[in-house]
MIFI-932076 format. One record per residue: x, y, z of N, C-alpha, C, O in turn; residue number from 1; residue in three letters. Coordinates in Angstrom, 2 decimals. Layout:
! residues N
    n_east   n_north      n_up   ca_east   ca_north     ca_up    c_east   c_north      c_up    o_east   o_north      o_up     k     r
         X         Y         Z         X          Y         Z         X         Y         Z         X         Y         Z   NUM   ala
...
This chain:
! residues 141
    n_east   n_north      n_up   ca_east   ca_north     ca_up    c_east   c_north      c_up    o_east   o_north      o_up     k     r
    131.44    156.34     54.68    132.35     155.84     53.68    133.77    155.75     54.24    134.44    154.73     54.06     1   unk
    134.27    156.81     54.92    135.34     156.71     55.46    136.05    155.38     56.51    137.19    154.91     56.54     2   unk
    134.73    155.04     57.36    134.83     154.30     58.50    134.94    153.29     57.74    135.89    152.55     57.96     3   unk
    134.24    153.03     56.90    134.38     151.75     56.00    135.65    151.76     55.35    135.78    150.56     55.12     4   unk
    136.52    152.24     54.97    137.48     152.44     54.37    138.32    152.30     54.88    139.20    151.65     54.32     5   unk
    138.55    152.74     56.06    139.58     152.63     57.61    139.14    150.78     58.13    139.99    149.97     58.49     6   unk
    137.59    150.48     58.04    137.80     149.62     58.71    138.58    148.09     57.62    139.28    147.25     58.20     7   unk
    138.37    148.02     56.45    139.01     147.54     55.29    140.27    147.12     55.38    140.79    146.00     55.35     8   unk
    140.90    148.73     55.56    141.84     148.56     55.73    142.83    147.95     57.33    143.93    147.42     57.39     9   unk
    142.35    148.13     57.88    143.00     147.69     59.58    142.38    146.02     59.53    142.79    145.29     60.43    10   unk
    141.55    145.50     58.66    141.39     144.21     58.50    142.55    143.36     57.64    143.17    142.33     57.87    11   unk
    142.54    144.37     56.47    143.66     143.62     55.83    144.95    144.03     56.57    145.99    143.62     56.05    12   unk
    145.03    144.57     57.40    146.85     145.20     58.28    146.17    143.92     59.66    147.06    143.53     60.41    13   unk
    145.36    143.59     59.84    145.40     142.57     60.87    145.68    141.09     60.25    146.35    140.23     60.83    14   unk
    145.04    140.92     58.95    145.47     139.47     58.45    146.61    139.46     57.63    146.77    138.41     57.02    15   unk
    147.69    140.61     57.41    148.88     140.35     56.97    149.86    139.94     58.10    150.80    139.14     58.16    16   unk
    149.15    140.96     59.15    149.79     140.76     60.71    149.68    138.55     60.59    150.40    137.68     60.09    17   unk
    148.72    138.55     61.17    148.94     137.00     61.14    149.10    135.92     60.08    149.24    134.76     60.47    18   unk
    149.11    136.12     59.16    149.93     135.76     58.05    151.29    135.69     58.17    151.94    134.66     57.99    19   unk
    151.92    137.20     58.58    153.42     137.19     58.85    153.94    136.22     59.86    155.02    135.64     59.69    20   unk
    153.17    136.03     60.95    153.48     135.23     62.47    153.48    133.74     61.84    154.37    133.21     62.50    21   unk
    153.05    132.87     61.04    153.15     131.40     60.15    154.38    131.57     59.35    155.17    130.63     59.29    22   unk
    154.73    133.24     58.39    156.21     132.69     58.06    157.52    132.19     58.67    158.07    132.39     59.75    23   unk
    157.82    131.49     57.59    159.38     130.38     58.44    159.58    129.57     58.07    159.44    129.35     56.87    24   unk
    160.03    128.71     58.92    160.60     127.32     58.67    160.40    126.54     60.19    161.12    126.66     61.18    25   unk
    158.99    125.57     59.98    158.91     124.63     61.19    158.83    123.30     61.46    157.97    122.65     60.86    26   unk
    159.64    122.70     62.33    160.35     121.76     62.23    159.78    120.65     63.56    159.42    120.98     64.69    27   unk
    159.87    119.21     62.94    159.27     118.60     63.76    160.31    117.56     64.14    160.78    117.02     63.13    28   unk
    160.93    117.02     65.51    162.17     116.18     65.73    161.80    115.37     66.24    160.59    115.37     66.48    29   unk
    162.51    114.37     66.63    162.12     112.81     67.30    163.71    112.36     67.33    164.44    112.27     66.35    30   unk
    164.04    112.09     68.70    165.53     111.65     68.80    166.44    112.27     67.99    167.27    111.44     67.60    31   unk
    166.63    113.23     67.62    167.34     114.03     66.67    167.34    113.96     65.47    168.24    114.45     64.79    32   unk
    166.05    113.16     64.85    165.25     113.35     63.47    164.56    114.34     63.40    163.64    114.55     64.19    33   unk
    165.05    115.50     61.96    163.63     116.05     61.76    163.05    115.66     60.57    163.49    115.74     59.42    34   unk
    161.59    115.05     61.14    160.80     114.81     60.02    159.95    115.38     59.27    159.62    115.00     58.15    35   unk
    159.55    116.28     59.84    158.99     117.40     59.52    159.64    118.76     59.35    160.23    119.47     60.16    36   unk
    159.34    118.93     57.93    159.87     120.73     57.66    158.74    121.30     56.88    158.42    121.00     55.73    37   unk
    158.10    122.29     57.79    157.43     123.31     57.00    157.70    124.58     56.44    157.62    125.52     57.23    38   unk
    158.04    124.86     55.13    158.49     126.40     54.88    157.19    126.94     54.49    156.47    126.37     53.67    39   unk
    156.86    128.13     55.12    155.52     128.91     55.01    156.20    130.20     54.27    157.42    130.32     54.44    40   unk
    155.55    131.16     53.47    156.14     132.01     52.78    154.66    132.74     52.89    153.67    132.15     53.34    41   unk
    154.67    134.11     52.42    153.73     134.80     52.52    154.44    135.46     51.12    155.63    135.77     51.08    42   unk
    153.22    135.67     49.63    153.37     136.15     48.98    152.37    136.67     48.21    151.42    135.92     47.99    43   unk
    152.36    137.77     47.75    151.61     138.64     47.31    149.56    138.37     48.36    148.37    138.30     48.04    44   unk
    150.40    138.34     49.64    149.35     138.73     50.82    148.72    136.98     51.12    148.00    136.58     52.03    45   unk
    149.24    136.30     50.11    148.62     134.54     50.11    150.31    133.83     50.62    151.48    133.87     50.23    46   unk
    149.43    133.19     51.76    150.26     132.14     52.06    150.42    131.01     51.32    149.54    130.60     50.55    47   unk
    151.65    130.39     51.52    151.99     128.90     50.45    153.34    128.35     51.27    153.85    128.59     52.36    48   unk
    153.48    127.95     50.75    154.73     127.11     50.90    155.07    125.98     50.60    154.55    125.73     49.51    49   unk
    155.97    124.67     51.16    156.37     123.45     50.85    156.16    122.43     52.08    155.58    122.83     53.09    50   unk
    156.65    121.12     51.98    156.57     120.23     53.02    157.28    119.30     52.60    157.15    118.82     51.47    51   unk
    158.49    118.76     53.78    159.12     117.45     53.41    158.64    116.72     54.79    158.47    117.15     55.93    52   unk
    158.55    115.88     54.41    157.94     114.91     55.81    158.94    113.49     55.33    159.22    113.11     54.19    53   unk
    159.40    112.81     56.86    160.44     111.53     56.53    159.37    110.60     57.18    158.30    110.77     57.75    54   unk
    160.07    109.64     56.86    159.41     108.18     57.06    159.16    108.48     58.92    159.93    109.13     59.62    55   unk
    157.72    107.71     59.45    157.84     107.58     61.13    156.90    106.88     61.04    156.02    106.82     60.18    56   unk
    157.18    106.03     62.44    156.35     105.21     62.88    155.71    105.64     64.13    156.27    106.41     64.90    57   unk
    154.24    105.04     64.38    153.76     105.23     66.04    152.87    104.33     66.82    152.08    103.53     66.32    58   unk
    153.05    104.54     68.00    152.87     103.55     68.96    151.40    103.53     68.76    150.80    104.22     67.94    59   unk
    150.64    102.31     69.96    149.66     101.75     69.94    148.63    103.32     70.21    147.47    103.36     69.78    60   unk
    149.30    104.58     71.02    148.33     105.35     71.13    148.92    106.93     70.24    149.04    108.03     70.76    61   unk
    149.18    106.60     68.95    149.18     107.55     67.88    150.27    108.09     68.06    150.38    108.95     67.18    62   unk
    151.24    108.09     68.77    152.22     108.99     69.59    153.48    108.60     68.46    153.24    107.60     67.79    63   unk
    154.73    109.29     68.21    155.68     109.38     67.40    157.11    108.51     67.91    158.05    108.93     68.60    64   unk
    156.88    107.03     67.25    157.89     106.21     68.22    159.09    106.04     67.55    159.92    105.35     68.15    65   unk
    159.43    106.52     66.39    160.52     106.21     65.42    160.25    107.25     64.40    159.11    107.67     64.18    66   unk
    161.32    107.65     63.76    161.19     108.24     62.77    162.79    108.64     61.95    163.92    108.54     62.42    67   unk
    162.47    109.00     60.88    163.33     109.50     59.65    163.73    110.44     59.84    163.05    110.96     60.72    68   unk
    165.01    111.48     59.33    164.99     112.78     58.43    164.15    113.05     57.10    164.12    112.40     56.06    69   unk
    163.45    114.31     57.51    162.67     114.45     56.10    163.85    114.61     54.98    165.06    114.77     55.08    70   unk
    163.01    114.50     53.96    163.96     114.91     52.48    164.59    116.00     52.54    164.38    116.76     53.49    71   unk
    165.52    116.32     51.53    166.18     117.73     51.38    165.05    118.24     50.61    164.64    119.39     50.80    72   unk
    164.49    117.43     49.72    163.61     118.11     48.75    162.21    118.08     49.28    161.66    117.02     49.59    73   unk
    161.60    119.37     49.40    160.13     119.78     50.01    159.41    119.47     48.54    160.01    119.59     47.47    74   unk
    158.29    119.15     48.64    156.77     119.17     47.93    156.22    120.49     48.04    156.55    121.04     49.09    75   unk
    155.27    121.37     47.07    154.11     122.40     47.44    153.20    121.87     47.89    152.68    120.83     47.49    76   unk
    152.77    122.81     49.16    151.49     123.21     49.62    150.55    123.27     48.32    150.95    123.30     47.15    77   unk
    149.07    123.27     48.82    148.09     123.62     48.00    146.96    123.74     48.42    146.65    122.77     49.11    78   unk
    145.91    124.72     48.30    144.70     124.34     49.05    144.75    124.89     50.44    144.81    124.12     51.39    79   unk
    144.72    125.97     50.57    146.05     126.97     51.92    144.71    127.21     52.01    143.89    127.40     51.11    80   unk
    144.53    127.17     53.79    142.87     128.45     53.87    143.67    128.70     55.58    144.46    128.17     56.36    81   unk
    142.80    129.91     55.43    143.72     130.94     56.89    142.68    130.62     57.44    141.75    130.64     56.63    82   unk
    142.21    130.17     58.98    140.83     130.74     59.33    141.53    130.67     60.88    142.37    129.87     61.29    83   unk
    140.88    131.80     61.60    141.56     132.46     62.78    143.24    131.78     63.33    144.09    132.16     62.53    84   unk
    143.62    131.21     64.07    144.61     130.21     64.06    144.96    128.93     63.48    145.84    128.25     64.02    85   unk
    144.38    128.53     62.45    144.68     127.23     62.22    144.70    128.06     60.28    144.14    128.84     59.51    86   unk
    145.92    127.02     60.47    145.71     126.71     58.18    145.79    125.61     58.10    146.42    124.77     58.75    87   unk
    144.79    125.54     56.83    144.75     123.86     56.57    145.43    123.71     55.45    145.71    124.86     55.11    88   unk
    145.93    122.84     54.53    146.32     122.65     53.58    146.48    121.26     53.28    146.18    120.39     54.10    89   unk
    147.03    120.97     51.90    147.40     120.04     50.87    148.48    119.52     50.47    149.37    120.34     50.22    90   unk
    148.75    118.34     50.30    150.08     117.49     49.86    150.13    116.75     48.93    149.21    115.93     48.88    91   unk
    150.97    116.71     48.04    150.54     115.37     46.85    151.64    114.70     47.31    152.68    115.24     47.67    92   unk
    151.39    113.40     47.29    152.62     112.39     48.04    151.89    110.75     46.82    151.01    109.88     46.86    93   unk
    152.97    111.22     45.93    152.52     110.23     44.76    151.12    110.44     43.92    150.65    111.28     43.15    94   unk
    150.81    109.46     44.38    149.04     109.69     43.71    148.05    110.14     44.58    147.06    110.80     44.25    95   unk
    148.39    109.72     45.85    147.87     110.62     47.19    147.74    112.16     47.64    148.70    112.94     47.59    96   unk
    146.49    112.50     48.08    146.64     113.55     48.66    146.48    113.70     49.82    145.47    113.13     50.23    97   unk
    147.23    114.41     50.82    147.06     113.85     52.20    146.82    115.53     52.88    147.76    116.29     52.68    98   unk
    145.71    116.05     53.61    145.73     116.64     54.13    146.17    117.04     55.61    146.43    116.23     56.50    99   unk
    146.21    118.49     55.72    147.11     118.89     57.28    146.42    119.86     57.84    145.77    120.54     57.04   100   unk
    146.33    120.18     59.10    146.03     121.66     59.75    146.84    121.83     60.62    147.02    120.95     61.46   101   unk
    147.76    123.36     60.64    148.59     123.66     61.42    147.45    124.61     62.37    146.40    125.14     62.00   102   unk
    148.10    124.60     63.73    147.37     125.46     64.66    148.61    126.24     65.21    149.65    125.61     65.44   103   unk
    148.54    127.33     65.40    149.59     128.02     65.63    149.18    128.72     67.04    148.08    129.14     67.41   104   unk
    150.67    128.67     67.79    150.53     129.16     69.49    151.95    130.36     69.12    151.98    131.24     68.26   105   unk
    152.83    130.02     69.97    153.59     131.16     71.00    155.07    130.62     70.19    155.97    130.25     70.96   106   unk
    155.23    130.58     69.37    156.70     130.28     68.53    156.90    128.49     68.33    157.83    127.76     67.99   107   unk
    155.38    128.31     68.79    155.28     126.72     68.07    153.91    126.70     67.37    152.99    127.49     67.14   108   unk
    154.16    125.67     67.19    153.10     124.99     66.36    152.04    123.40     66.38    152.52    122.54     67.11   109   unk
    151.01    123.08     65.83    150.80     122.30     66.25    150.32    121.66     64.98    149.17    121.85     64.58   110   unk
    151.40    120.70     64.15    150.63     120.02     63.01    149.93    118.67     63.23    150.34    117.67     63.80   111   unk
    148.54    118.96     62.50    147.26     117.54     62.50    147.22    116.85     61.32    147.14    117.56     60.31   112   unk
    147.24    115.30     61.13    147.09     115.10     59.77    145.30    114.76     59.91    144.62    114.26     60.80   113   unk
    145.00    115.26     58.66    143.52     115.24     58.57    143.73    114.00     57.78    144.58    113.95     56.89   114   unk
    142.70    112.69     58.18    142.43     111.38     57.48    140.78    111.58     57.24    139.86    112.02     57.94   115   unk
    140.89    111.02     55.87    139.51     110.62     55.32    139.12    109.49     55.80    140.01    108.76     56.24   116   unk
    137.34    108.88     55.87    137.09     108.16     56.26    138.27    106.69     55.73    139.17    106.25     56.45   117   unk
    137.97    106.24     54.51    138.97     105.68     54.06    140.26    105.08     54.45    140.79    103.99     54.25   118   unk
    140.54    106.05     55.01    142.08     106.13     55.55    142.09    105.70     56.87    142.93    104.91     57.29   119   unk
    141.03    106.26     57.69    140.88     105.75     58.82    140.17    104.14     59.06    140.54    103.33     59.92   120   unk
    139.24    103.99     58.20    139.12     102.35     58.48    140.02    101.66     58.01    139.73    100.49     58.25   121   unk
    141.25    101.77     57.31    142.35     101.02     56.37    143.40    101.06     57.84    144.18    100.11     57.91   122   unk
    143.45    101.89     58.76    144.52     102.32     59.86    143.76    101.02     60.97    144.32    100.02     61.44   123   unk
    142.63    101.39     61.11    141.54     100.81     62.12    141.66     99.02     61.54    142.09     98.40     62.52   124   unk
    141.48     98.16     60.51    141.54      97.39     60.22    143.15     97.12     60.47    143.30     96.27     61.35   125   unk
    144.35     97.58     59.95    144.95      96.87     60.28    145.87     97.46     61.67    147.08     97.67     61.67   126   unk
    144.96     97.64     62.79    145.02      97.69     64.25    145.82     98.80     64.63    146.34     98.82     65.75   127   unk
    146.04    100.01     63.56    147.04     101.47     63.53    146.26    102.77     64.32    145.08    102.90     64.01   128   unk
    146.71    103.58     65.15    145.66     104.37     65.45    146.06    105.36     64.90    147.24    105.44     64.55   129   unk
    145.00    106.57     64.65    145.47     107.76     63.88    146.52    108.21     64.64    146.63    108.10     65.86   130   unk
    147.51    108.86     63.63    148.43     109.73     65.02    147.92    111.10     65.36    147.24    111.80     64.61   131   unk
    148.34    111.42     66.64    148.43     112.17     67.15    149.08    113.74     66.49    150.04    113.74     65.71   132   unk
    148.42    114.97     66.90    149.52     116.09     66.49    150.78    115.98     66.83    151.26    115.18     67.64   133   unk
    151.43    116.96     66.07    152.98     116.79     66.32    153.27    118.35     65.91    152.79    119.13     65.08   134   unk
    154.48    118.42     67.09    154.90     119.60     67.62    155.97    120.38     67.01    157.18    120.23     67.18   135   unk
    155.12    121.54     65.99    156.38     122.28     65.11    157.22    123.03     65.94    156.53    123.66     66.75   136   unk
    158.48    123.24     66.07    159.26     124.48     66.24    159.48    125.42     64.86    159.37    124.96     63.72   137   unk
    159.73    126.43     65.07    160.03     127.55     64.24    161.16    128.20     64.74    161.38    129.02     65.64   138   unk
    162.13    127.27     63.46    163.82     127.75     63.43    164.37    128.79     62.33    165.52    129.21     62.37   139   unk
    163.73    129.04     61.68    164.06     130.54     60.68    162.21    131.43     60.82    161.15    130.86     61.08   140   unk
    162.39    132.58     60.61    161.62     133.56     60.79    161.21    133.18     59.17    160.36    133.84     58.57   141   unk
């Protein structure tokens, strides 16, 4: 009973541990645009947070050739799942929902937009390739 109790616990002190390492604020630039801002928050042991993403464009091979400042004003996360390094989550962007997975390294980051089939033959038809990840920094703890 004990070992079980100890081990419980050093599970939940290991996934607050990495929970804590995603809080912040991470930021994605392009020529001195940031278009990307992720604020991650850790609360009551559940991660959440917001997302402002600015207008960008990209080249023939997904890559980030232009882009915006995101908004001042972030959107909520939704739909948060932890699984070893990567969180995936949720965006409402109008009537849209557009999914993401962050993969997390060494004081960066690595955000993916997840496309539904849908989305991808609508990109594919009119000759767009998915983009590519794009590279968070983490400028507030």
């Amino acid at each position: 009973m004990a070992a079980a109790l100890l081990a419980t616990a050093l599970a939940a002190l290991s996934l607050g541990q990495s929970l804590e390492s995603y809080r912040g604020t991470w930021t994605a630039e392009f020529d001195g645009a940031a278009f990307v801002r992720l604020e991650l928050s850790v609360t009551g042991g559940a991660l959440g947070g917001r997302i402002a993403l600015g207008e960008m464009q990209i080249d023939a091979d997904g890559r980030v050739k232009a882009a915006k400042n995101a908004p001042d004003r972030a959107t909520p996360i939704f739909d948060v799942v932890v699984r070893d390094s990567v969180v995936s989550f949720s965006h409402k962007d109008g009537n849209d929902i557009d999914r993401f997975e962050v993969r997390l390294g060494a004081g960066e980051a690595e955000l993916r937009f997840i496309l539904d089939e849908e989305t991808l033959k609508e990109l594919t038809d009119d000759g767009i390739p998915p983009p590519t990840p794009v590279r968070l920094k983490k400028v507030t703890p």
